[in-house]
Structures are given as structure tokens and as C-alpha cells.
N, C-alpha and C positions, 0 to 999 in steps of 0.2 A: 654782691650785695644789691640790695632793691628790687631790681627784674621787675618793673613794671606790668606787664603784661601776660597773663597766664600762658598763651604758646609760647612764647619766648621761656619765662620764669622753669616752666615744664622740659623743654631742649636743654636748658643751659645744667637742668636739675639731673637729666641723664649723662651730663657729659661727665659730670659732677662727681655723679657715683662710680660711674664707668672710670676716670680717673684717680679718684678716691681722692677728693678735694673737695673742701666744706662751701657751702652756698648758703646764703640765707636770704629767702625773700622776705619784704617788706610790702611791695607794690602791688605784687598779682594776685587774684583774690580765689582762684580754683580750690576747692578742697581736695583735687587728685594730690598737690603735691606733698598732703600726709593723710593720703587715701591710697589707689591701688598703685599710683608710680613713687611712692615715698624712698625716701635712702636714709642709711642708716648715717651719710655726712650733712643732710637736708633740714634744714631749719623755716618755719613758716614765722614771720611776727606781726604784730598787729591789729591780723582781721582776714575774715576769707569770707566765702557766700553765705555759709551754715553760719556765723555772730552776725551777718549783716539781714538775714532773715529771721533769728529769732528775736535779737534788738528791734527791727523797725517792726516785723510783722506782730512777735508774740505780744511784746511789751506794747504797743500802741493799741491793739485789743482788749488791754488791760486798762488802756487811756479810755476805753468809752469806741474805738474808731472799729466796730465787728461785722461791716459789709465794706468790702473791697472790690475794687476795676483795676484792670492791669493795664498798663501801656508795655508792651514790649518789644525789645529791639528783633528781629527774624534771624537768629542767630544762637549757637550753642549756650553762649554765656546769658544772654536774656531768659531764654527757657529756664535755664539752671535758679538764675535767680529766682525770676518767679515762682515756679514748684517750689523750692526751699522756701518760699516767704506763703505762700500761698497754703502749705501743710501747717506751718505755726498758727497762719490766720486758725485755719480749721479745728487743730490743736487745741485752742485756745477760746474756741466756742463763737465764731468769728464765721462768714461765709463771703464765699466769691462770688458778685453778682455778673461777672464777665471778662471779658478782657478782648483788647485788638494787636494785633501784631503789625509792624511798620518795618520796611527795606532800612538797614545799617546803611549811614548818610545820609537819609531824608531832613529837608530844611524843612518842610513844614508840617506843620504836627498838627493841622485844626482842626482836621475830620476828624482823629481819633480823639482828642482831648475833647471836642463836640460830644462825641460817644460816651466819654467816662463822665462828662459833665452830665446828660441825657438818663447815664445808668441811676440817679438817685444814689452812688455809694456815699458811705460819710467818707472814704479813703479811695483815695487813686493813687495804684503804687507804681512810680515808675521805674521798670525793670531795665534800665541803661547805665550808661555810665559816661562821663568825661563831656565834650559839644551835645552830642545827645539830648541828656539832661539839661546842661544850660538852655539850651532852645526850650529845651520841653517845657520846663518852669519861667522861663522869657514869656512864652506865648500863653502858656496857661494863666499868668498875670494881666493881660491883655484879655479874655474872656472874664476874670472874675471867678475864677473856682475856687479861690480861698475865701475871698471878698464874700462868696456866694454860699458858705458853710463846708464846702467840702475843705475834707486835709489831704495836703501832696505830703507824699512817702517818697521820698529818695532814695532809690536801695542803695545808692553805691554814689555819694557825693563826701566831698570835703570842706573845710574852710577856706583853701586857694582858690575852688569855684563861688561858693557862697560869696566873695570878696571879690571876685570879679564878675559876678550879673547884678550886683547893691541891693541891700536891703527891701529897696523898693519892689520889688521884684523877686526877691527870694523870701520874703517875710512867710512864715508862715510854717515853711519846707518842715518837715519832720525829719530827723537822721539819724542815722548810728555811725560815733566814733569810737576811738579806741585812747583816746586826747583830745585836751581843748587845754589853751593856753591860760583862760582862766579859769582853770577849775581848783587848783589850791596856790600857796604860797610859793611850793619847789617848781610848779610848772612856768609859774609869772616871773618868775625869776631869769628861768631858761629863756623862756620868751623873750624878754627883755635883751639877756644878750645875745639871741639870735636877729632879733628886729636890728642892733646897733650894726650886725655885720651885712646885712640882707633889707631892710627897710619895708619888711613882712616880717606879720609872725608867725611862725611857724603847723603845720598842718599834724597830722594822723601821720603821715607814711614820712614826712621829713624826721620826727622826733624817732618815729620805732627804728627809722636807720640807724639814727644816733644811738639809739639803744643796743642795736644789735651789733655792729661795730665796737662800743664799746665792752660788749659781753664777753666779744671775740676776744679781744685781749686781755681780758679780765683771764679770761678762762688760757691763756698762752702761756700767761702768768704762774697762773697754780698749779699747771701742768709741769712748767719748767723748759717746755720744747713746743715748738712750731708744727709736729707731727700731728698730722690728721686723725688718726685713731683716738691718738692721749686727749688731742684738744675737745675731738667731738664728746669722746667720755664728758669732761669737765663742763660742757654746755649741754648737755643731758640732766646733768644734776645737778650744776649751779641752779639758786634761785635767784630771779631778775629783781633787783631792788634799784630802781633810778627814775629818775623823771618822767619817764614814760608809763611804769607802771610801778605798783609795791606790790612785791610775794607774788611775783609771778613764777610761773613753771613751764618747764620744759619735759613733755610729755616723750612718754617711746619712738611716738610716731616722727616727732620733728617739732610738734606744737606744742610756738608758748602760749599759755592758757592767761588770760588778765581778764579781767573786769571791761565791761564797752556801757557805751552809755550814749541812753536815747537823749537828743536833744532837739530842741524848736527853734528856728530862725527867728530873731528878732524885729519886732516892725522897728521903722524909723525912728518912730516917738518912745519908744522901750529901751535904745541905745542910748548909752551915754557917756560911750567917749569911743575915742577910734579902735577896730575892731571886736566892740563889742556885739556880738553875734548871737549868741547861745543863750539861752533859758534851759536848765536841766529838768527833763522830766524822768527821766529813772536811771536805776543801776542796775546791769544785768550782769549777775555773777559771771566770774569765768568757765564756771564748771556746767551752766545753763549756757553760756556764749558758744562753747566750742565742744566738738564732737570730743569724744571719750576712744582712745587706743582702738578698743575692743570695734566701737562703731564706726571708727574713721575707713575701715575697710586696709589698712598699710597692714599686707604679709609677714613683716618682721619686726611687728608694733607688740610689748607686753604690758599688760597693765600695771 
């Protein structure tokens, strides 16, 4: 469960099948893993690059933001994002006016955020993830690019980061999740009693674990046996009704399919009370968020 990290998520996904023992990620965001290395025991939940670039890129197009600057990380997974975000821009009647590429570990970002600042985009999207990002929106607050009309695109941040650089400093951020703790009644509830156990409330990849663990047993249940085959059958075409999402599906390929949604960081003066964070600005079906069997590229994916 979780697998963090797409080479990781990816290895652990071969060993998986190779074994015939069910995985599910949560954490890594690759679409190979129900793309061309998919398994027929392989489960994706949450969010991959393809929902996190039609969310922040297609939808935010639609917000009015249709010239983009990229910052991105010199590395597989920044390429990856950006193209994916960059074809919705396009898609969607939207144009790239540039982009710079920066060494994976760089602490300081000012020449390149100088440059997206310089390009006139109304969006600068940053194709990182994890420290990356925090610095990048750290220092891009320190310049004034939000202050200054541009919007920051976060391709791939959460509420754990959002919550640790403050408001002050993240205000503005654009994002796509897949959860927010308050977005209805059953989420603030969850929240709540995870804050009592943790003294946080909970993110995107914490909640889809919980979901997907307990899917796992849900689905052990109806099966009647622990066998791999019977189980994966039963989370193939169970449908996902819990906290995390309602009427979700579990596609051929591996992928549950949910609903994601674009949101805006709160300034200071907009919050009003502890981790209030989010402003929603859209819903992006699940069936727009996430590749379809046929396009996913998985060899043993039916529609």
C-alpha cells in the first residue's frame, strides 16, 4: 500500500505481479503503473500526472489563466508533468509562452522564477514536487508573483505542504486534489477523528490509503478468501463509496476513477479558523480526470 514514489511504486508493482500479490498505490503519481507496466493484481488510487494536468492545467484555462511558463525539475517525472499539463493548456485554447529547466536539488530558484516572472504569463506552472516546490513558492512569495497578478500552478502539491510553508507564503497556490478535509459533512467528520489521533488533518494520499485498505477488505469479505485472483476480481468491480470518494470505479486497467478538484490557497485574511486552506474553484469529472482503459496504453486493460 502507498508506495510513495513512482521507481519505487513501479519495482514493487513488478514484483507484485511477478508474485501474484495485490499492490495498490496511493503515493506515486506515474501513469505507467496502469499504462504499458500495468498488472492485472495493480491498483492506482487517488491521482497520477494525467488528473493532475488536466485539473490544474485544463481547468485553470477555463479560470481565465491561457498563457503559461513552466519551471521544471531536469528530470523524467518534471518533463512528464509538464507535457501532460502543457497539451491540456493547448487543448483548451491556452498557449506556453516558455519554460526553464533547473538541476533536481537546487535551493535557489530566482533566476528561473526572475524568467517566468519576465515571460508576462498570467500562470507559471510548477512541474515539481515535494522541497522543490516549497522553495519554489517560498521564494516566488519573496519576488511578488502572485502579489504581482501572476497565478502559481502547483502540479503535484498537498495540504501537509500547503501547512508547512503558512499561508503567508502559499496564499494564492493553484492545485489539484483528489480530497480536502472540508469539502462536505463525511470528510469533516473523518478529519476530525483523524486530527484527535495525529494533531493534523489529514491530506489527499493519507485519506486514499484509508480508502484503499479499506476496499481491500471490503472486497476479502465478499470474496470469502484472501486469494489473490478472487480478491482482485471483487476490487475490479466493487464500486468505491467512502470518504474519500462516492461512486468511484475501478477501471480494467487498475484505475479508480473519482472526481479531483481544482482549488486556491487561502490568503491569511480569507482563513478563519485552523486549517482552513482551500477555496474551490472546480470539479473535474472522473472520467475527464483520468485516462480511459483503451488510452491508458495497459496490454491487458478492456473497456
Amino acid at each position: 500500500m502507498e508506495l510513495t514514489t513512482s521507481s519505487v511504486a513501479l519495482a514493487v508493482q513488478g514484483i507484485s505481479k511477478e508474485k501474484k500479490k495485490i499492490d495498490i498505490v496511493t503515493g506515486a503519481a506515474t501513469t505507467e503503473l496502469t499504462g504499458k507496466q500495468c498488472s492485472p493484481y495493480g491498483f492506482h488510487w487517488a491521482y497520477d500526472t494525467h488528473s493532475q494536468a488536466v485539473g490544474t492545467g485544463g481547468a485553470l484555462v477555463q479560470q481565465g489563466g491561457d498563457s503559461w511558463f513552466f519551471v521544471t525539475v531536469d528530470y523524467a517525472f518534471g518533463y512528464s508533468l509538464k507535457e501532460q499539463t502543457a497539451k491540456f493548456v493547448e487543448s483548451h485554447g491556452g498557449k506556453v509562452v516558455g519554460e526553464v529547466r533547473y538541476p533536481l536539488g537546487s535551493t535557489d530558484y530566482s533566476s528561473f522564477l526572475l524568467q517566468a516572472q519576465s515571460s508576462g504569463a498570467k500562470v507559471v506552472g510548477l512541474a515539481n514536487a515535494g522541497l522543490d516546490t516549497s522553495n519554489s513558492i517560498k521564494q516566488a512569495a519573496e519576488f511578488g508573483i502572485v502579489q504581482g497578478g501572476q497565478r502559481l500552478a502547483a502540479l503535484l502539491f498537498t495540504l501537509a505542504e500547503v501547512h508547512g510553508l503558512g499561508l503567508e507564503a502559499a496564499q494564492g497556490v493553484v492545485l489539484t486534489e483528489g480530497f480536502y478535509w472540508d469539502r462536505d459533512d463525511k470528510s469533516r467528520e473523518f478529519a476530525q477523528q483523524f486530527f484527535k489521533r495525529t494533531n493534523r488533518m489529514p491530506n489527499m494520499i493519507q485519506v486514499a490509503t484509508y480508502s484503499a485498505v479499506t476496499q481491500y477488505l471490503k472486497a476479502i469479505d465478499k470474496a470469502g478468501t484472501d486469494a489473490t485472483e478472487a480478491v482482485a476480481k471483487e476490487l475490479h468491480s466493487m464500486p468505491v463509496n467512502d470518504v474519500f470518494t462516492a461512486n468511484g470505479k475501478v477501471q480494467s486497467d487498475g484505475n479508480m476513477v473519482h472526481d479531483m478538484y481544482l482549488y486556491q490557497v487561502k490568503s491569511p485574511s480569507e482563513s478563519t479558523k485552523e486549517w482552513d486552506y482551500y477555496k474551490p474553484l472546480a470539479t473535474i469529472p472522473g472520467n475527464e480526470a483520468f485516462l480511459s482503459p483503451k488510452e491508458s496504453g495497459c496490454p491487458t486493460a478492456s473497456e
